[in-house]
Steps between C-alpha positions, in 0.01 A plus 500: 500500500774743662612458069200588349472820711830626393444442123167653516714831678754511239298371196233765335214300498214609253288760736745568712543849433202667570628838612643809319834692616671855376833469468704845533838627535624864636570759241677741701361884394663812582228730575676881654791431779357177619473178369138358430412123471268393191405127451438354164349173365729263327201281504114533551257210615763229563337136557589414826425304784577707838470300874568711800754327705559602891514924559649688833561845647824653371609826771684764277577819654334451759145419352337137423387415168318170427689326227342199277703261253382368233608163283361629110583227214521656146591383159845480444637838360900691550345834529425471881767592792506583830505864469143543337236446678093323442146644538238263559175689536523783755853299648885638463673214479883542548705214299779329734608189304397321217575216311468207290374240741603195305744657216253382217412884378133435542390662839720790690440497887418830623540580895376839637416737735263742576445798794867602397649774282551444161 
């Protein structure tokens, strides 16, 4: 059984990705004497399957922020790295590893976080 479950994880069995994802990465902007932030899609509506693994509290500077990770299986694509981030409905998702769980270049293995800056 314990087999089944892990081919079904890393597999992408038909159905299995029933949610959609935004994929975007920082494009740094100039606006005056300071430096603004502006986010832009690489990729829109992304088939994925998202499962909300354990959260916590984080204290930074002094205040607590609740904090939520997130296990989100995608196609396999090159275009995704740690330093962009996801969107999945109203959530910020901040990307802090992924990989290709099984080195076959069908699925990429997304793990992230939310309730943090991105």
């Amino acid at each position: 059984m314990a087999a089944d479950a892990v081919r079904d994880l890393v597999t992408l069995a038909a159905g299995r990705l029933r949610q959609r994802v935004r994929i975007e990465q920082n494009n740094p902007v100039r606006v005056g004497a300071g430096r603004e932030d502006a986010w832009s899609a690489i990729a829109s509506d992304v088939p994925a399957e998202v499962l909300s693994k354990n959260g916590g509290e984080i204290f930074a500077q002094g205040l607590e922020r609740s904090t939520q990770f997130y296990a989100i299986t995608i196609r396999f694509r090159t275009d995704v790295k740690v330093e962009h981030r996801l969107i999945w409905g109203d959530i910020t998702m901040a990307i802090r590893t992924c990989a290709d769980p099984d080195n076959r270049r069908e699925s990429l293995l997304i793990i992230a976080e939310s309730g943090v800056p991105t």
